[in-house]
N, C-alpha and C positions, 0 to 999 in steps of 0.2 A: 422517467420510469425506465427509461430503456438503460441507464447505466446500473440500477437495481436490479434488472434481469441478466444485466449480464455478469454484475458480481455474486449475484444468487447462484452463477453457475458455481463458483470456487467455493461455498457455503459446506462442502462435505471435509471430513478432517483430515479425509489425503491431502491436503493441498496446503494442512495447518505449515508454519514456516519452521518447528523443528528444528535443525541446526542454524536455521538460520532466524530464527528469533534473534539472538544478543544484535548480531550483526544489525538487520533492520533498525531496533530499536537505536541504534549508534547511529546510523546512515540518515536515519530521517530526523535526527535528535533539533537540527537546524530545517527547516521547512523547505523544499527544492524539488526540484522537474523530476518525475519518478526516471525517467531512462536514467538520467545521469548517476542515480544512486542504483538502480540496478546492474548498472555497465562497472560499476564499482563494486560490488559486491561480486562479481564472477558470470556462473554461467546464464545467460537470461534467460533460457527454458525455466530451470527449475528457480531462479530467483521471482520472475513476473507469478508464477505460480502463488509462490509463499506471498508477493506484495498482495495479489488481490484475495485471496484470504482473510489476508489483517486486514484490507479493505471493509473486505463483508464484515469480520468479525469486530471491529469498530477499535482492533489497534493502531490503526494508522486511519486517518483523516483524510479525504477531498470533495470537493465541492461537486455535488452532485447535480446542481442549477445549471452546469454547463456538460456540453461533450463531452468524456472522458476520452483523455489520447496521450498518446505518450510524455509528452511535455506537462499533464498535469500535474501542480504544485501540490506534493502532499506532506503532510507533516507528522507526529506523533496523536493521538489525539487528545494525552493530557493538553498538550502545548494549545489548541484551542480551548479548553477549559478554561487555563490561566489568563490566557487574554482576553475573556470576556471579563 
């Protein structure tokens, strides 16, 4: 519950990803440690921003059974689709 409250917080559309949609969708296209795709994408304020957004809004994937922390593996969330 507690990684649902705290992406509940990004849930408002300021924080939708905006220019930074294409990019996301390209960065997580292969499933990987979210820092290292937002360290890649540029500035981490307003990038973690946009990640946990598409978090909440269920374009991007991670397992909510554990911790959420920076090293979690997130992916696109067709790509879990496909794999079941």
């Amino acid at each position: 519950m507690a990684n649902v409250r705290w992406l509940a917080g990004y849930r408002h559309p300021r924080y939708a990803a905006g220019q930074w949609t294409p990019a996301l969708l390209q960065v997580f296209a292969s499933a990987r440690p979210a820092v290292e795709a937002v360290h890649e994408l540029g500035d981490p304020i307003a990038v973690w921003l946009a990640v946990f957004h598409a978090l909440w809004s269920g374009v991007l994937r991670v397992r909510l059974d554990e911790p959420l922390h920076e090293r979690a593996v997130v992916c696109l969330a067709r790509q879990e689709a496909e794999a079941a």
